[in-house]
C-alpha positions as CSV (number, residue, x, y, z in Angstrom):
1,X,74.9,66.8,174.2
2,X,73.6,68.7,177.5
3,X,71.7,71.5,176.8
4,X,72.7,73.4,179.6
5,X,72.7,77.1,179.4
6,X,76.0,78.3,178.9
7,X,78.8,80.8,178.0
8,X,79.3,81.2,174.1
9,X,82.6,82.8,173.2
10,X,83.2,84.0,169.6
11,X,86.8,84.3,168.1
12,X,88.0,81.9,171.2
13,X,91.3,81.4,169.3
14,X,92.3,84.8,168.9
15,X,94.2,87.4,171.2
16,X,90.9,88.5,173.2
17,X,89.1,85.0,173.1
18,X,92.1,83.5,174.8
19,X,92.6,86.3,177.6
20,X,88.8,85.7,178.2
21,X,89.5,82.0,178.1
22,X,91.9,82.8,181.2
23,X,89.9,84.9,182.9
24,X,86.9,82.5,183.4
25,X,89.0,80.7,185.1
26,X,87.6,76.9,184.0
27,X,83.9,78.2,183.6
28,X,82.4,76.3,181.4
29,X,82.4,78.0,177.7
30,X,81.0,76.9,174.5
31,X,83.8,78.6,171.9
32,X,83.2,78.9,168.5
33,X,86.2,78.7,166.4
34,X,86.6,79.3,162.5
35,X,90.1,78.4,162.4
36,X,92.6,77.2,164.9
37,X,91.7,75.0,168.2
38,X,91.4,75.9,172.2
39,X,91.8,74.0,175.2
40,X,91.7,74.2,178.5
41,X,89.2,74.1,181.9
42,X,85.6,74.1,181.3
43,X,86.4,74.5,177.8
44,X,84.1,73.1,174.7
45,X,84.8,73.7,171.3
46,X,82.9,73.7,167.6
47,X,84.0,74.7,164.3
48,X,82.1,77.6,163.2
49,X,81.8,80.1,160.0
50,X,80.5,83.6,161.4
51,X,80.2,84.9,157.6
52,X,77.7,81.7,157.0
53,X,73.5,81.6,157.8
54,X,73.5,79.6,160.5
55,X,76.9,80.2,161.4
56,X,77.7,77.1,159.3
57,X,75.9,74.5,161.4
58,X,73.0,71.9,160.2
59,X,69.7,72.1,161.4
60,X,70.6,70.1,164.2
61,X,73.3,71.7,164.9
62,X,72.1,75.2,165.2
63,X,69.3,74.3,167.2
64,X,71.3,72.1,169.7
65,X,73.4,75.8,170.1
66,X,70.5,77.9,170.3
67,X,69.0,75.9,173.0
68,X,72.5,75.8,175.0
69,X,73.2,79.7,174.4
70,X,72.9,81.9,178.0
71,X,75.1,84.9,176.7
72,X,77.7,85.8,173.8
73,X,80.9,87.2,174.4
74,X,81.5,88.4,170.8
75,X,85.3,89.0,170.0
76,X,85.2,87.1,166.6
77,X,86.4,88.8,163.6
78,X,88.9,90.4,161.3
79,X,91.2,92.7,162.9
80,X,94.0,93.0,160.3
81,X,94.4,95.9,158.9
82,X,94.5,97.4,155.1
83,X,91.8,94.5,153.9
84,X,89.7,95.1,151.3
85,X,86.1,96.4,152.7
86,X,84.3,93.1,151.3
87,X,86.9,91.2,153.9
88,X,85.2,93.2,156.6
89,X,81.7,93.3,155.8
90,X,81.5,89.4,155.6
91,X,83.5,88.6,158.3
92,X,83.1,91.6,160.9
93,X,79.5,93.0,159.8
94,X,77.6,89.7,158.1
95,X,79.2,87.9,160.9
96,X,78.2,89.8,163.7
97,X,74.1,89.9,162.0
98,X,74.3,86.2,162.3
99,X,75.5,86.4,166.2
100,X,72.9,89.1,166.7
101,X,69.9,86.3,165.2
102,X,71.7,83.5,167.2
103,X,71.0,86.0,170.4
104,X,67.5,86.6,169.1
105,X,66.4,83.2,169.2
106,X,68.3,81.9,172.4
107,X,67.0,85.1,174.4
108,X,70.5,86.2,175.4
109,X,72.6,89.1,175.4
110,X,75.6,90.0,173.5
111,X,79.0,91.7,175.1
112,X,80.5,92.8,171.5
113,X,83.9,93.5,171.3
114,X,84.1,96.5,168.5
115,X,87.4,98.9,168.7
116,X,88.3,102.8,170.4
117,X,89.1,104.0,166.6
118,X,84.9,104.1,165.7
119,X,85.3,107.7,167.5
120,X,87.4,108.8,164.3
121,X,84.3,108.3,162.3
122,X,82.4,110.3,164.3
123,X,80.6,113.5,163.7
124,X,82.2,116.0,166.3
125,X,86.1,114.3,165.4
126,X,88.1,117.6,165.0
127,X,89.6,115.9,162.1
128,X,88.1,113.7,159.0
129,X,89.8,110.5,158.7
130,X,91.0,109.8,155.7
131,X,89.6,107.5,153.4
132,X,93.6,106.2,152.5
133,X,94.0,105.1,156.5
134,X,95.2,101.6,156.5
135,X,92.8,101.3,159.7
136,X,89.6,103.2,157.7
137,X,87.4,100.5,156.1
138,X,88.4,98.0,159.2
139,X,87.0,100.9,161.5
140,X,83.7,101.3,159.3
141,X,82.8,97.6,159.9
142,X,82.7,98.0,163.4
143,X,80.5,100.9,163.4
144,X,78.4,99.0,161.0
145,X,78.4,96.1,163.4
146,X,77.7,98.3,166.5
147,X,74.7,99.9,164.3
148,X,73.5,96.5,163.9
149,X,73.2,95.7,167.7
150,X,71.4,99.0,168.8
151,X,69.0,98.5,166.2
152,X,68.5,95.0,166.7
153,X,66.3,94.7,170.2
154,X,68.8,92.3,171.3
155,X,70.3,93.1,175.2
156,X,74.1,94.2,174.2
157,X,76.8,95.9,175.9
158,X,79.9,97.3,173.6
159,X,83.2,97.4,174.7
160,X,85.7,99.5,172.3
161,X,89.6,98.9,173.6
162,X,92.0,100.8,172.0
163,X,95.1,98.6,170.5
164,X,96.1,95.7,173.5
165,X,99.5,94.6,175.2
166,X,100.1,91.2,177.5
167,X,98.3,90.7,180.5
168,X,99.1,93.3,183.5
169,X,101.0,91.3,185.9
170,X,102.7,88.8,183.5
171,X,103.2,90.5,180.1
172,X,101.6,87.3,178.7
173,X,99.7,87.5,175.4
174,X,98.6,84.2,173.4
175,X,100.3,86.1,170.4
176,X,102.1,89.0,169.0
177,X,99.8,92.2,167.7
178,X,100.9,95.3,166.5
179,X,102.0,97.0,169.9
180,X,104.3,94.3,169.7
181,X,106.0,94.4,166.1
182,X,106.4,98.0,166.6
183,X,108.1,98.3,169.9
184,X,110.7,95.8,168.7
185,X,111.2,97.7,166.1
186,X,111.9,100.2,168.2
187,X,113.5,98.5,171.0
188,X,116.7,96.8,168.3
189,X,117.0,100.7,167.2
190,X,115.5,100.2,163.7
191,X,113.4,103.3,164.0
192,X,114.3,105.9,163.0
193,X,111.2,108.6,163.2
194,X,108.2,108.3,165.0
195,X,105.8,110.0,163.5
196,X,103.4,111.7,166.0
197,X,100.6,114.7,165.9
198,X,101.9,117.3,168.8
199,X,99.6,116.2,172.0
200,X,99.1,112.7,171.2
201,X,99.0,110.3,174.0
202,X,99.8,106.6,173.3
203,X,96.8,104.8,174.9
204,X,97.0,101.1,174.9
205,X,95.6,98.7,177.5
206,X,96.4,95.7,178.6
207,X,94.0,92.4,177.6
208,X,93.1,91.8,181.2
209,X,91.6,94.7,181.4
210,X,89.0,93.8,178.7
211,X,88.6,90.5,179.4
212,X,87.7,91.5,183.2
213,X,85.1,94.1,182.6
214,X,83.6,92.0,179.4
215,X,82.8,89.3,182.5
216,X,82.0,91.7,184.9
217,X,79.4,92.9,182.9
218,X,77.7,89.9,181.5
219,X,78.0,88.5,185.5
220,X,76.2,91.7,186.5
221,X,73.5,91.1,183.6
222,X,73.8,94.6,182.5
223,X,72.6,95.7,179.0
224,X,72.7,98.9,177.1
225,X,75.7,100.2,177.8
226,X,78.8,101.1,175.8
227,X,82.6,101.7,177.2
228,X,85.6,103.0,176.0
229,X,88.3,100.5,177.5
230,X,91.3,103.0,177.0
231,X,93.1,105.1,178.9
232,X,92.0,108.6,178.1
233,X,93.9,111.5,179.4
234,X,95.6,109.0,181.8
235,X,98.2,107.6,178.9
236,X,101.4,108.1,178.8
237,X,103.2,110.6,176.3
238,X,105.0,109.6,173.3
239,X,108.4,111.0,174.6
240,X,107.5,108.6,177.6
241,X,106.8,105.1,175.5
242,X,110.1,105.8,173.6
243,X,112.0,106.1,176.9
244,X,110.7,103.1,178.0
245,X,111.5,101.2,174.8
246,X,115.2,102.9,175.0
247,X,115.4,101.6,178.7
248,X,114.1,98.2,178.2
249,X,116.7,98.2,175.3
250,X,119.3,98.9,177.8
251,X,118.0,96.2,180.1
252,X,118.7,93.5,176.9
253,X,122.4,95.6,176.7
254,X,121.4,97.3,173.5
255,X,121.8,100.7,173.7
256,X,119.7,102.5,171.2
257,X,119.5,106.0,169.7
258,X,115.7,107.2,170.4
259,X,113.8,107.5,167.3
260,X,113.2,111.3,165.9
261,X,109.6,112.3,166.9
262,X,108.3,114.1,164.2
263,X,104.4,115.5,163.2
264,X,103.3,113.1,160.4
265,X,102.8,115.9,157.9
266,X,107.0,116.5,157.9
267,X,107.5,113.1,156.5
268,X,108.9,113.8,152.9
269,X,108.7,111.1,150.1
270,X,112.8,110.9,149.5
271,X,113.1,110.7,153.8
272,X,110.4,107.1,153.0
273,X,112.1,106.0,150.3
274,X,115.6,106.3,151.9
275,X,113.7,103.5,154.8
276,X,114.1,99.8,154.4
277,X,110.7,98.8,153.0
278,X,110.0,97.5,156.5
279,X,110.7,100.6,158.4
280,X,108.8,102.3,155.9
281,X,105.7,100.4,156.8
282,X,106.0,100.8,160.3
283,X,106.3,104.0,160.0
284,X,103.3,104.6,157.3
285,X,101.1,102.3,159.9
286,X,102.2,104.6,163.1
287,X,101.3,108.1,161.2
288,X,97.8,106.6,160.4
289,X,97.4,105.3,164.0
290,X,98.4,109.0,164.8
291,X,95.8,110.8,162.6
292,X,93.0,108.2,164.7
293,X,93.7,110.0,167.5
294,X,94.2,112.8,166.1
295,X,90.8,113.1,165.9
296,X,89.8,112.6,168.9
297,X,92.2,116.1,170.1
298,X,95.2,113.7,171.0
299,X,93.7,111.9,173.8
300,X,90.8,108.8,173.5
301,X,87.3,109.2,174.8
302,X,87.5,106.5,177.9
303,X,85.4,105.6,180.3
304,X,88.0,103.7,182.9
305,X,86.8,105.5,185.7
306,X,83.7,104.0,185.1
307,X,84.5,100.8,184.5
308,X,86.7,100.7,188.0
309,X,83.9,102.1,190.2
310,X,80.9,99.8,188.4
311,X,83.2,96.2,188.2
312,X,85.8,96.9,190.9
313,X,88.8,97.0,188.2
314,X,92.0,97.7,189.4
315,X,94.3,100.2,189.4
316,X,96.6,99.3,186.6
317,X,99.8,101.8,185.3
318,X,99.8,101.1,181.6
319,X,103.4,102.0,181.9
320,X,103.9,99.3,184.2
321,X,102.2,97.4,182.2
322,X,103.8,97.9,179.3
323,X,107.2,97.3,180.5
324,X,105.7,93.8,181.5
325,X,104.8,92.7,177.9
326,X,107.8,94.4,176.5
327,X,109.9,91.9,179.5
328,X,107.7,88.8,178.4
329,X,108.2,89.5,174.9
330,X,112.1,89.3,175.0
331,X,111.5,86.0,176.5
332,X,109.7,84.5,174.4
333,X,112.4,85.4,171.9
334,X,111.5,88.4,170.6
């Protein structure tokens, strides 16, 4: 096996790993997959355990992947929400330790993938977060694991997206996240509130975005830096992703009555229990994702403006955007 410096790319099967994948372009990339396979250009793959010493590997092994190790794009881990908190701390905190002392001894830098919601943890959030928030002991994971890099003495940068859709231009996504589930929920008229603090923006981004300034960065060699891929202030309203989802309805000839908006807080038990128990969970999730930003005063820290003058990102709309994935999702049989 060469020994080559090269790419390695954690969590290359999942919805960030393959956007990355895409936008390398056939770079060669060592991906390190737990579960699942990739393919493609420049692409190499080995079977992996991030929760494992050594990742898993024999001596052999290990040391064949130190030697060939240039830089870690980090996107492995568990991003399902409402786990148990030992789910997180061996995949998302033990895991990234063990990618921090695979960096250590290759001499190479890290680009970790952590998530926007760590601001609801922090000290100056106007709100606490509560402990029963389906997204609370998945968020304290990822502060643990950014701890973990800015104490180690390894070169990192951090990247922290808020929730992802499809790519800008095409809509495409290698799978469906929660974005997804919701808004065809809401798009075949099954939702019927949408609970919402008064002020909250709905800030998601679209994967290219990430995967472009997570390159751009590791190209650029930089270290030390941490960036909130969200759109801030610039994200469109509630009242505005609901009249999207109404009009792409109408594009598919459903015509839907828009979901009530309503302040978390007004949800009564009897108006839950009257939901199907699907509904009901979409609705429990959305009210927790509303408290998270909540906390940070309605609108995301985010540092786009940044990120477009340093790497030369585009311009992207996120509503454009969005009605892109929402159009590619249909297709796809959604």
């Amino acid at each position: 096996m060469s020994r080559r410096k090269t790419i390695v790319l954690t969590g290359a099967s999942g919805v960030v790993g393959q956007s990355i994948i895409r936008e390398l372009g056939g770079r060669p990339v060592l991906c390190l997959v737990n579960s699942g396979t990739v393919a493609g250009p420049g692409v190499e793959m080995l079977r992996v355990d991030l929760s494992r010493p050594r990742l898993g590997l024999d001596d052999d092994g290990y040391a064949d992947l130190v030697a060939r190790t240039g830089a870690i794009i980090h996107s492995g881990g568990l991003t399902d929400w409402g786990q148990p908190a030992e789910r997180y701390q061996r995949t998302n905190v033990d895991g990234t330790r063990e990618v921090i002392e695979l960096a250590r001894r290759a001499d190479a830098p890290i680009y970790h993938q952590s998530t926007s919601f760590v601001h609801a943890l922090a000290d100056s959030a106007p709100l606490p977060l509560r402990e029963t928030n389906v997204v609370t002991a998945y968020v304290r994971s990822k502060l643990a694991a950014e701890e973990l890099l800015r104490t180690s003495g390894v070169p990192y940068v951090i990247f922290r997206p808020t929730n992802l859709i499809g790519d800008a231009a095409t809509g495409l996504t290698s799978r469906g996240q929660i974005v997804q589930l919701m808004s065809d929920w809401i798009c075949r008229g099954r939702a019927k509130v949408f609970p919402a603090h008064p002020g909250n923006l709905v800030d998601i981004v679209p994967q290219d975005t990430l995967s472009r300034a997570t390159i751009a960065a590791m190209d650029a060699g930089d270290h030390g830096r941490e960036y909130w891929v969200t759109y801030g202030k610039e994200a469109m309203t509630v009242d505005e992703a609901v009249e999207i989802c109404v009009a792409h309805a109408a594009r598919r000839g459903r015509t839907i009555t828009p979901p009530r908006v309503v302040h978390p807080d007004e949800l009564t038990p009897a108006e839950l229990d009257a939901l199907p128990p699907m509904s009901r969970r979409y609705v429990e999730v959305l009210a927790d994702v509303s408290e998270v930003t909540a906390c940070a005063g309605g609108a995301l820290p985010s540092s786009l403006d940044e990120l477009r003058s340093r790497y030369g990102l585009p311009h992207v709309s996120d509503r454009d955007a969005y009605r892109r994935s929402l159009e590619y999702w249909s297709e796809q049989g959604a």
